[in-house]
C-alpha positions as CSV (number, residue, x, y, z in Angstrom):
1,X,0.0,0.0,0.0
2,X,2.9,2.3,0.9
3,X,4.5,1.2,-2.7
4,X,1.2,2.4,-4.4
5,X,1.4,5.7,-2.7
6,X,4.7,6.3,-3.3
7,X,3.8,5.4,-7.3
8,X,1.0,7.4,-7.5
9,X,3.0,10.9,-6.0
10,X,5.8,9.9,-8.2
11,X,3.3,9.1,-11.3
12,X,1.2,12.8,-10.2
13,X,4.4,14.6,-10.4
14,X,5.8,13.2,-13.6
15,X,2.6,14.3,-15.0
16,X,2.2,17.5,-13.4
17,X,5.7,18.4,-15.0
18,X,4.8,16.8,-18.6
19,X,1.2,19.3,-18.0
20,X,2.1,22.3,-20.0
21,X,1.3,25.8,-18.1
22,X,1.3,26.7,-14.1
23,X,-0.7,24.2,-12.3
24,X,-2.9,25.5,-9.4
25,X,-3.4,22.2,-7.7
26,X,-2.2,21.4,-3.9
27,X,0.2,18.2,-3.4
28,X,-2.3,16.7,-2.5
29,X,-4.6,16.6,-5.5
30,X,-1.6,15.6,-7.5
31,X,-1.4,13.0,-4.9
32,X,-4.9,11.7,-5.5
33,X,-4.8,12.3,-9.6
34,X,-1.6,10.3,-10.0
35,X,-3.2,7.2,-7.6
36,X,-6.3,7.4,-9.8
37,X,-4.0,7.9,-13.0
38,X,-1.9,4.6,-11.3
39,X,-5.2,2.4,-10.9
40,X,-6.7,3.8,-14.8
41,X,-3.1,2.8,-16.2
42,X,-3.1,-0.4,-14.3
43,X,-6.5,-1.3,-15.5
44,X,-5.9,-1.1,-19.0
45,X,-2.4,-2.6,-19.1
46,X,-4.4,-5.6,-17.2
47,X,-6.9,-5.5,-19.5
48,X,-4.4,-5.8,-22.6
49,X,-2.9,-9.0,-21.0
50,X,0.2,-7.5,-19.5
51,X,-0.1,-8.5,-15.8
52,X,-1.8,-7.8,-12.5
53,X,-3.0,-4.2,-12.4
54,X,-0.7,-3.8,-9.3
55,X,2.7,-4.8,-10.9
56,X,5.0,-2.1,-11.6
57,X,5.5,-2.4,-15.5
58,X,6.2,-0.5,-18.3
59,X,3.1,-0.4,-20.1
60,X,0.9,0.4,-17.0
61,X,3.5,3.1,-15.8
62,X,3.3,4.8,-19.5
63,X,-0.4,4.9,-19.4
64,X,-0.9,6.0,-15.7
65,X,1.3,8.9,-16.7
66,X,-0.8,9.7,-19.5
67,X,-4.2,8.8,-17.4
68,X,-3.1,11.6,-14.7
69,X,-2.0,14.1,-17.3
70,X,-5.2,14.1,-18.6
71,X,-7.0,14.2,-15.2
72,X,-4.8,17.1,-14.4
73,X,-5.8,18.8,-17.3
74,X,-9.6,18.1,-16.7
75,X,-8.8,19.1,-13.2
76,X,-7.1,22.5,-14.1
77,X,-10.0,23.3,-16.4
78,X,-12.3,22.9,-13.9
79,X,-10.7,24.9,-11.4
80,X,-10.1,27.8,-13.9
81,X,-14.0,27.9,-15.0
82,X,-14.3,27.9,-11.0
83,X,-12.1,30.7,-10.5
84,X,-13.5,32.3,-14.1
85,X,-17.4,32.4,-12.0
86,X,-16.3,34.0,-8.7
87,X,-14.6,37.1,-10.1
């Protein structure tokens, strides 16, 4: 569990730097967008027949990083339509 949390900061970072533009999230939504990114990834690298969704491999790293650069980018856009409403 400790490994998965340390995967999904490392996999929300990595993201957050691929994520062009200044990011307003905290830590800890990167923190939660790079687990979910982690268990998306996993799931579809299972799903093509390349191990368990909680084995570190290449495939599944490669698409949690893309998962949680997406979600970032969803996440962002949302924020900024937030922030766009209250002024």
């Amino acid at each position: 569990m400790i490994g998965f949390l340390i995967a999904g900061l490392i996999i929300g970072a990595l993201a957050r730097l691929i994520t062009p533009g200044k990011q307003h999230l905290s830590i800890l939504a990167t923190l939660l967008l790079g687990l979910v990114g982690s268990l998306i990834g996993g799931t579809i690298a299972w799903a093509l027949g390349t191990g368990s969704i909680w084995e570190l491999n290449v495939l599944g790293f490669v698409l949690a990083v893309i998962a949680a650069v997406l979600l970032i980018g969803v996440a962002e856009g949302i924020a900024a339509s937030r922030r766009r409403s209250v002024h």
